[in-house]
C-alpha positions in Angstrom: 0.0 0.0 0.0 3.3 2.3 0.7 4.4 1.4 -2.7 1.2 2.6 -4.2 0.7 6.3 -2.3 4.2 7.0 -3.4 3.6 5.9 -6.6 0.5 8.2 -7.1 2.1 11.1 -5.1 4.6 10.6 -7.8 2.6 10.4 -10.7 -0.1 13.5 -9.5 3.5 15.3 -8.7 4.5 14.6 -12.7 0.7 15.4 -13.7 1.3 18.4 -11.9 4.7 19.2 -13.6 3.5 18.6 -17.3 0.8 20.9 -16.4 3.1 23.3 -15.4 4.9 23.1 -18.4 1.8 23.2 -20.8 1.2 26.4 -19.0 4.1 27.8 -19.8 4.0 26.9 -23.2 0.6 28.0 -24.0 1.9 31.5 -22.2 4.7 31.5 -24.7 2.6 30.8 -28.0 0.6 33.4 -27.1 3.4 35.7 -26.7 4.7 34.2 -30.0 1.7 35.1 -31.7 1.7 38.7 -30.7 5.4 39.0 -31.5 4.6 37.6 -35.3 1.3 40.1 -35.2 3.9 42.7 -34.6 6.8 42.0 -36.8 3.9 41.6 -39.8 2.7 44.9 -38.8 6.0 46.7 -39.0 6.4 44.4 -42.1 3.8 46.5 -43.7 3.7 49.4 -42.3 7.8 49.5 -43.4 6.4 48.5 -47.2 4.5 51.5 -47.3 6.8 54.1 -46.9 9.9 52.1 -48.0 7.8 51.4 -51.4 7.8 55.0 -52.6 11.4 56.0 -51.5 12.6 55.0 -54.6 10.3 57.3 -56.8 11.4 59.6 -54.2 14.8 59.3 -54.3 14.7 60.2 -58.0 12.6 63.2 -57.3 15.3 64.4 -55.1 18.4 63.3 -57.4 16.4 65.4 -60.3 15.6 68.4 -58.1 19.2 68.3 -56.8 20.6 68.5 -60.3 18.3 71.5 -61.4 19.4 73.1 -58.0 23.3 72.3 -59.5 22.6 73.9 -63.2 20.6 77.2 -61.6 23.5 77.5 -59.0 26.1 77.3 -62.1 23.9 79.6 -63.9 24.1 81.6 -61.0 27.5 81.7 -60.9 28.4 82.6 -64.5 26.3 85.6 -63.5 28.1 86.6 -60.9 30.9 86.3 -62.4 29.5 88.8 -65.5 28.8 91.3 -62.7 31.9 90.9 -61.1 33.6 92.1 -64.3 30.8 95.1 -65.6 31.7 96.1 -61.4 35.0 95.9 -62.4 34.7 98.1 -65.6 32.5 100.7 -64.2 35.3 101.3 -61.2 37.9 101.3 -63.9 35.9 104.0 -66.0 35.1 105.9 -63.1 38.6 105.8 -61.8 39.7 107.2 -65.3 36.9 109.7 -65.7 38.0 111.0 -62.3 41.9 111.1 -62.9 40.8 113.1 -66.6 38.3 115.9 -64.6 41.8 116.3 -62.0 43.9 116.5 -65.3 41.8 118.8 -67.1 41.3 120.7 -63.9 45.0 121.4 -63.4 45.3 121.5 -67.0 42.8 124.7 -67.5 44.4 127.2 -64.7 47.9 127.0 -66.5 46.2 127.8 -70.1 44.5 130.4 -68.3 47.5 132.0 -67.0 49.5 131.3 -70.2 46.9 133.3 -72.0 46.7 136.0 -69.4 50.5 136.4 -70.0 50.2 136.9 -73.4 
């Protein structure tokens, strides 16, 4: 009779056990699940915006190249301006140094001509 209650304490303890363990593992399908629930989620949610990037991409390489050529453009006019700047100086420079010349240049005809 000894043999026997130890052999059903045993056997409830293992029942017990393997139910533990089927506890557990019904806890961790279910975790499972919502973990693969996720991951599809972001799975689609990732195709969505990653699925247009490329027509995007493209868009900005395009708009990035137009931005280049203006900016070129740009700079060819700067570079125009730079020079007419450079030309009006000049020209005024000269225009000023001529009204000094022409200025010094008319008091000594004046007085030449007064002497004679």
């Amino acid at each position: 009779m000894l043999l026997l209650t130890v052999v059903l304490i045993i056997n409830v303890l293992l029942a017990l056990i393997c139910l533990w363990v089927a506890w557990k593992l019904r806890q961790l399908r279910r975790t499972l699940a919502r973990v693969i629930d996720t991951l599809l989620y972001v799975e689609q949610v990732i195709y969505q915006v990653l699925h247009s990037a490329p027509d995007a991409i493209l868009k900005g390489q395009s708009g990035s190249y137009r931005l280049q050529q203006q900016y070129q453009n740009l700079q060819i006019q700067l570079q125009r301006l730079q020079q007419i700047l450079v030309l009006v100086n000049l020209g005024r420079t000269l225009w000023a140094r001529k009204s000094v010349l022409l200025r010094n240049a008319k008091p000594s005809l004046k007085t030449s001509y007064r002497g004679n």
